[in-house]
N, CA and C atoms as a LAMMPS dump frame, in Angstrom:
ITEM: TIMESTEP
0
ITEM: NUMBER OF ATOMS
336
ITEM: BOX BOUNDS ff ff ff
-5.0000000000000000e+02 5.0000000000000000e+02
-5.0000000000000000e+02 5.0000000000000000e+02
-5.0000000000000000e+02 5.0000000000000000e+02
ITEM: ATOMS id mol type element x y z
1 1 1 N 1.721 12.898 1.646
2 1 2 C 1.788 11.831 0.664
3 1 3 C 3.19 11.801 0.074
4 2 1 N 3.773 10.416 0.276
5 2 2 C 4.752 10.178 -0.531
6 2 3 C 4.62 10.145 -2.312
7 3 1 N 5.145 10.39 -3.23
8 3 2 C 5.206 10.329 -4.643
9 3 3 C 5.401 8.642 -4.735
10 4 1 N 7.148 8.675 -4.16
11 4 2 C 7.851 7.127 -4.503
12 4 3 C 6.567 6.063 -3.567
13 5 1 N 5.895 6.497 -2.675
14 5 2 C 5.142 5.553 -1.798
15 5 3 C 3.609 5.047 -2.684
16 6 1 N 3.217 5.917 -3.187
17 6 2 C 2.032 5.92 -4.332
18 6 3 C 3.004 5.332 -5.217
19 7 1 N 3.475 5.631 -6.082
20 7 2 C 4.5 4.809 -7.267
21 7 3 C 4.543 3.45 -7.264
22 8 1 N 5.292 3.072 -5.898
23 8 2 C 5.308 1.585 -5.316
24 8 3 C 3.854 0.974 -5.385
25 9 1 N 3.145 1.69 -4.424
26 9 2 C 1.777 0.917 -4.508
27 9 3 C 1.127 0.753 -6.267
28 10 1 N 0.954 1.871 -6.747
29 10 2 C 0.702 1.538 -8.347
30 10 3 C 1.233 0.113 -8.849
31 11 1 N 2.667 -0.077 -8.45
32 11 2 C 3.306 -0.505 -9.407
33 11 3 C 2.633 -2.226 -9.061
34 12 1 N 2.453 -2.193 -7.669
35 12 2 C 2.012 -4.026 -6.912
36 12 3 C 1.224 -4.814 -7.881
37 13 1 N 1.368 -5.747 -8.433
38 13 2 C 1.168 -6.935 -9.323
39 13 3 C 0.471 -7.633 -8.772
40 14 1 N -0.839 -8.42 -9.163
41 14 2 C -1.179 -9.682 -8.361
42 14 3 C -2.143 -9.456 -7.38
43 15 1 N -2.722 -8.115 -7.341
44 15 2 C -3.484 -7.922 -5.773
45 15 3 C -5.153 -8.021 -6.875
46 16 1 N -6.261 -8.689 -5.467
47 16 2 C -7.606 -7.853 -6
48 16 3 C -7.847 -6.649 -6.44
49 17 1 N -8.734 -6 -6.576
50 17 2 C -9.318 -4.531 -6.329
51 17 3 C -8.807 -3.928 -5.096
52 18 1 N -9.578 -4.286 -4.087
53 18 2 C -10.123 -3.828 -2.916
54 18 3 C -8.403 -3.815 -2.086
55 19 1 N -7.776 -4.913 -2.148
56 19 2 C -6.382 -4.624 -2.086
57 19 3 C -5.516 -3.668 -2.309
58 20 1 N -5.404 -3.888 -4.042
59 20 2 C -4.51 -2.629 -4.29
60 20 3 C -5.145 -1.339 -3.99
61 21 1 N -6.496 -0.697 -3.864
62 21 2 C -6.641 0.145 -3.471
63 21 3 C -6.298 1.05 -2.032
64 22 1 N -6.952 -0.242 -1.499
65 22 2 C -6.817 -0.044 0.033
66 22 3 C -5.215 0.472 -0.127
67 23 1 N -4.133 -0.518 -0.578
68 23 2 C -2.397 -0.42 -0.361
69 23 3 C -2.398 1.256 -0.78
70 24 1 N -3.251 1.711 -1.947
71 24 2 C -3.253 2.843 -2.867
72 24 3 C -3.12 4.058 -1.873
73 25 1 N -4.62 3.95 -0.973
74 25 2 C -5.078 4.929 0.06
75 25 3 C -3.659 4.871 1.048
76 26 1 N -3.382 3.89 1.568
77 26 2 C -2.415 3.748 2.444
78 26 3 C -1.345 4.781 1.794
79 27 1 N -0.549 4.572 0.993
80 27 2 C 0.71 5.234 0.646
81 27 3 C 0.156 6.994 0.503
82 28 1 N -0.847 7.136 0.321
83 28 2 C -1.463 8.441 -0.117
84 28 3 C -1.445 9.164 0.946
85 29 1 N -1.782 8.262 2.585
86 29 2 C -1.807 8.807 3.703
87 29 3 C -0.206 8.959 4.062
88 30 1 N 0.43 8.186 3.548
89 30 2 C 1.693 8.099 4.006
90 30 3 C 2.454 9.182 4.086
91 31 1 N 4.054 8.946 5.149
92 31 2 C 4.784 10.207 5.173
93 31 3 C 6.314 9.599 4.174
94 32 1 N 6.609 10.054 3.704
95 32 2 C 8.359 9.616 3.325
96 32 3 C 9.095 8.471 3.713
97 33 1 N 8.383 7.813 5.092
98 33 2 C 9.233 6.92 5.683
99 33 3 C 8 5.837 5.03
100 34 1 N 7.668 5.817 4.768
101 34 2 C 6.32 4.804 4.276
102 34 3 C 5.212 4.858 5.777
103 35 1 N 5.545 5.266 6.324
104 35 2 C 4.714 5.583 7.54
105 35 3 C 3 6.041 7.418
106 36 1 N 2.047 4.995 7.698
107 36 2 C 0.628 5.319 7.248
108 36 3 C -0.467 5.715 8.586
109 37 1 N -1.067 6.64 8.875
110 37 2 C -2.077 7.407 9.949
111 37 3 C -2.676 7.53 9.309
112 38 1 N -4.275 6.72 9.502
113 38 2 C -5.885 7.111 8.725
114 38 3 C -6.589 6.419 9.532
115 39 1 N -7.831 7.346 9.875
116 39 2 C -8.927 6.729 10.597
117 39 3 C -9.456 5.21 9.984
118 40 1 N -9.468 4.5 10.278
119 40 2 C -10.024 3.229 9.897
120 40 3 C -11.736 3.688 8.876
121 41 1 N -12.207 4.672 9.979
122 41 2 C -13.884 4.684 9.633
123 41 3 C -13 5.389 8.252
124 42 1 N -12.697 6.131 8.507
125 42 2 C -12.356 7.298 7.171
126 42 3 C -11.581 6.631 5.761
127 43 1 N -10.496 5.274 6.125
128 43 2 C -10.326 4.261 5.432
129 43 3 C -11.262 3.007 4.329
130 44 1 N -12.559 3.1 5.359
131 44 2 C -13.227 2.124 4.957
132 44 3 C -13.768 2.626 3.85
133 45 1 N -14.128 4.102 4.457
134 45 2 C -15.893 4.662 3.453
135 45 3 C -14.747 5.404 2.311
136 46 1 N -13.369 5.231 2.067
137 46 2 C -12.63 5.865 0.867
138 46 3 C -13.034 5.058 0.087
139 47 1 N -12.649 3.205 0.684
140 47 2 C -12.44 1.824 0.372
141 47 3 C -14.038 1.203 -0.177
142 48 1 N -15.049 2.168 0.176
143 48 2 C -16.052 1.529 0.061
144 48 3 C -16.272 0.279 0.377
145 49 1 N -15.503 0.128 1.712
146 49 2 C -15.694 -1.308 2.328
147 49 3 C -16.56 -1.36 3.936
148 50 1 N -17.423 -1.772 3.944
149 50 2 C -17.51 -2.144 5.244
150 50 3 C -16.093 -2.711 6.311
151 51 1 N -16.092 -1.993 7.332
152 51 2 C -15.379 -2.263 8.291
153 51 3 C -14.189 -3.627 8.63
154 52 1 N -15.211 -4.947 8.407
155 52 2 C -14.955 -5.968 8.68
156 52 3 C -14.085 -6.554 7.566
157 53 1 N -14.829 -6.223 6.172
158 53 2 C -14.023 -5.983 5.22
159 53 3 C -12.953 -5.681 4.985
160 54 1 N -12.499 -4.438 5.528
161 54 2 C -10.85 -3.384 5.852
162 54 3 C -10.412 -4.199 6.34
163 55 1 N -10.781 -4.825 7.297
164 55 2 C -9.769 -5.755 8.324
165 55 3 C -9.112 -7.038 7.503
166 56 1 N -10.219 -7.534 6.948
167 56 2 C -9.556 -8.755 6.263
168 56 3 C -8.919 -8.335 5.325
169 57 1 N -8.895 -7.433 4.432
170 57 2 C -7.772 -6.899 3.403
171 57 3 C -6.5 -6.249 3.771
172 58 1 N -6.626 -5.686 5.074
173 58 2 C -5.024 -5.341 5.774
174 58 3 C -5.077 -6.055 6.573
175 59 1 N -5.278 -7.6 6.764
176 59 2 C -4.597 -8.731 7.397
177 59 3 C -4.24 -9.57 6.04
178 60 1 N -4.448 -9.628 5.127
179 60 2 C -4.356 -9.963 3.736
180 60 3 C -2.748 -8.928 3.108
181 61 1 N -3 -8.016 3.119
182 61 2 C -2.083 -7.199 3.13
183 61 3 C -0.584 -7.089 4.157
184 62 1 N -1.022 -7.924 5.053
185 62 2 C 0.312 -7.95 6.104
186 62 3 C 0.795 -9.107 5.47
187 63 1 N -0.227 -10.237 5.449
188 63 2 C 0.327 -11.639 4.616
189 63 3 C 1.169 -11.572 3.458
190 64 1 N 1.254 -10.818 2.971
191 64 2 C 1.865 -10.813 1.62
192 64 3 C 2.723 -10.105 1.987
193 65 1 N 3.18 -9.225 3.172
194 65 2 C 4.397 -8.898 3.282
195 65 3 C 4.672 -7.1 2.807
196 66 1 N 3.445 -6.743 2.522
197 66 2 C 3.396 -5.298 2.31
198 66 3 C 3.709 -4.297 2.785
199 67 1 N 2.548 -4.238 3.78
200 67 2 C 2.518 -3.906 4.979
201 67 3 C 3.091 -4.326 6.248
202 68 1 N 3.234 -3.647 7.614
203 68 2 C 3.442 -4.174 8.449
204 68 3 C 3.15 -3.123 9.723
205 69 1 N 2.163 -3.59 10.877
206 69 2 C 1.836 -2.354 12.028
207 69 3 C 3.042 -1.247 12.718
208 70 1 N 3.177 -0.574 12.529
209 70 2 C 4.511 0.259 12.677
210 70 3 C 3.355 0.731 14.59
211 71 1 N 4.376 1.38 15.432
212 71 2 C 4.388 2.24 16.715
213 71 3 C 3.374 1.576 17.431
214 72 1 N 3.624 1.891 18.913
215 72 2 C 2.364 1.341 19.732
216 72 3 C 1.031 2.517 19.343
217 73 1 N -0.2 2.137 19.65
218 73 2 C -1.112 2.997 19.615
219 73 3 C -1.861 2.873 21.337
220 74 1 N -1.612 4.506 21.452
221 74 2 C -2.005 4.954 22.843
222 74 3 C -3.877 5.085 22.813
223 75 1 N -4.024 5.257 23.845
224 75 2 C -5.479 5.186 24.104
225 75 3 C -6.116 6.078 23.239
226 76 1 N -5.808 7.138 23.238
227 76 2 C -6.528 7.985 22.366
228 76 3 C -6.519 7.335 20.522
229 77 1 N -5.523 6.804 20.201
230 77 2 C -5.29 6.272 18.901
231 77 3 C -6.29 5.002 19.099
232 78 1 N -6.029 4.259 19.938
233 78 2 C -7.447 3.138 19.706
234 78 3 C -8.693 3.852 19.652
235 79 1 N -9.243 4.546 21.075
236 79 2 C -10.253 5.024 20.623
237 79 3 C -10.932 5.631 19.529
238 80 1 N -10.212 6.327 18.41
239 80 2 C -10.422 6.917 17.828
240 80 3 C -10.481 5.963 16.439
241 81 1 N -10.076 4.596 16.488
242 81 2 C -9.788 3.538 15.956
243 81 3 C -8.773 3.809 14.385
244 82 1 N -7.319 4.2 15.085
245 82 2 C -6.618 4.282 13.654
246 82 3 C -5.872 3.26 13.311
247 83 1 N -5.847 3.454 12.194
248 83 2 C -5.195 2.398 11.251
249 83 3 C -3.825 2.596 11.216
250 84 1 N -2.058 2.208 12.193
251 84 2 C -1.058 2.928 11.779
252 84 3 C -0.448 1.514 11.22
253 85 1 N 0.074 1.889 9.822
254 85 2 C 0.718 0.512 8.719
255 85 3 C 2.233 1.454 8.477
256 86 1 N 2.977 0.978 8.514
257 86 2 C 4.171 0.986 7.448
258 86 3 C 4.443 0.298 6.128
259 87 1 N 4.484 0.791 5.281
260 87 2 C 4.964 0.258 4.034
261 87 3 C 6.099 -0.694 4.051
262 88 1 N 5.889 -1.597 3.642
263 88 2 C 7.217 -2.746 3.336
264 88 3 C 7.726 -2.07 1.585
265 89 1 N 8.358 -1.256 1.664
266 89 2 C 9.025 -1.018 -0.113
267 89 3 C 10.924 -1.188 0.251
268 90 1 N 10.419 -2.689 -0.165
269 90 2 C 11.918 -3.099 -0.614
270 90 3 C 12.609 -2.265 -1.384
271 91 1 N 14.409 -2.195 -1.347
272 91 2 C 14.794 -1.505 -2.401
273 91 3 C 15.367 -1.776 -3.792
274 92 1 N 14.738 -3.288 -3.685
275 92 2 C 14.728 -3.839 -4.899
276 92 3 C 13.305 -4.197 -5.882
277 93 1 N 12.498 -3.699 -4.516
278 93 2 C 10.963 -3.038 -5.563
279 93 3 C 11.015 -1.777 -5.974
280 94 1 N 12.202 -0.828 -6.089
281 94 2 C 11.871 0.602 -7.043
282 94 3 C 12.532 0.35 -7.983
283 95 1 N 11.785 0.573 -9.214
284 95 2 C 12.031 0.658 -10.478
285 95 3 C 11.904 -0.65 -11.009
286 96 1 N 11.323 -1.105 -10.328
287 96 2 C 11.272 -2.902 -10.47
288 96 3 C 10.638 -2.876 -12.104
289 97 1 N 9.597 -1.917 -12.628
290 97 2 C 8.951 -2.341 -13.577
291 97 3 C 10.045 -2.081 -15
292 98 1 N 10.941 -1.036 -14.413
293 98 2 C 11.795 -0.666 -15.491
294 98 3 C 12.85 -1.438 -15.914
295 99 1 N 12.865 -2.387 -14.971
296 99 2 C 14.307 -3.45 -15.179
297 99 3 C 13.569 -4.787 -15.894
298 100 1 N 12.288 -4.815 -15.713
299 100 2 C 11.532 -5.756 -16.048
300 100 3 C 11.596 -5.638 -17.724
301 101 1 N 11.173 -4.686 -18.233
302 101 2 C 10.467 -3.941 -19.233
303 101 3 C 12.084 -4.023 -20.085
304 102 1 N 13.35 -3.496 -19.465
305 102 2 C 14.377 -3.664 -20.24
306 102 3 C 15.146 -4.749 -20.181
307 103 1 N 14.772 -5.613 -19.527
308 103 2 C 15.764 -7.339 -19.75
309 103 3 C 14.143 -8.242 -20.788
310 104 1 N 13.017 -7.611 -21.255
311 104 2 C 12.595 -8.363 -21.851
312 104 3 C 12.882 -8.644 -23.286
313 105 1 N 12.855 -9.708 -23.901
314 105 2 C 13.586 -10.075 -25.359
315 105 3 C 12.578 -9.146 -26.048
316 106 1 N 12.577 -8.593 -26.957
317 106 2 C 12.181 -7.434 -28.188
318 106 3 C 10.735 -8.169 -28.138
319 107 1 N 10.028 -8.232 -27.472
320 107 2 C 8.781 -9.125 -27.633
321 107 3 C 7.484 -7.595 -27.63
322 108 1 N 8.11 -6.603 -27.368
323 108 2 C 7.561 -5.16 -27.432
324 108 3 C 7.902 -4.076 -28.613
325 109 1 N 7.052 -3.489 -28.967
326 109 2 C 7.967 -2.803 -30.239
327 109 3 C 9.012 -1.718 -29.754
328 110 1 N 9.687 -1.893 -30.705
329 110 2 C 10.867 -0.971 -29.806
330 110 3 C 10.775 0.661 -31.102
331 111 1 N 10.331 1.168 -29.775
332 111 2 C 10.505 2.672 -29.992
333 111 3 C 11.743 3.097 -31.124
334 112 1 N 11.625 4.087 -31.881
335 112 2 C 12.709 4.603 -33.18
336 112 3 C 12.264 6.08 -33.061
């Protein structure tokens, strides 16, 4: 598990439930490179989603530009039916919330 890869996913704005979670699990599986390996079955029943479900939320998830299928998957990887995603983390999505939070007009109380 990446730290900054969980961080990113936390930070995603705008998603359902079942979305940001799913993105959640993803980065959790992830390696440093945003690189994601998880059994789909083992994905779903984290996701408490039926199968068909998973699918439409990481095709939902590619749409928006999140995600994206990283490496070929060899026979044994289909059979076994895995899920391999790469993280899309722009590098103008880290720290995104902190630049947000400090260009806003005093509309927050400001700490003393």
């Amino acid at each position: 598990m990446s730290q900054s890869a969980m961080a990113w996913a936390l930070r995603r704005r705008g998603l359902g439930s079942s979305q940001k979670f799913v993105l959640v699990l993803l980065a959790d599986s992830g390696n440093h490179e945003g690189q994601c390996l998880i059994g789909k079955r083992q994905l779903s029943e984290l996701a408490a989603l039926a199968e068909p479900e998973l699918t439409g939320v990481l095709a939902m998830l590619e749409d928006l530009g999140l995600i994206a299928p990283w490496g070929g998957l060899d026979d044994e990887a289909v059979a076994l039916n895995w899920a391999r995603y790469k993280l899309i983390m722009r590098p103008h999505d880290k720290g995104a919330r902190t630049r947000a939070r400090a260009s806003e007009p005093s509309g927050g109380k400001a700490r003393r």
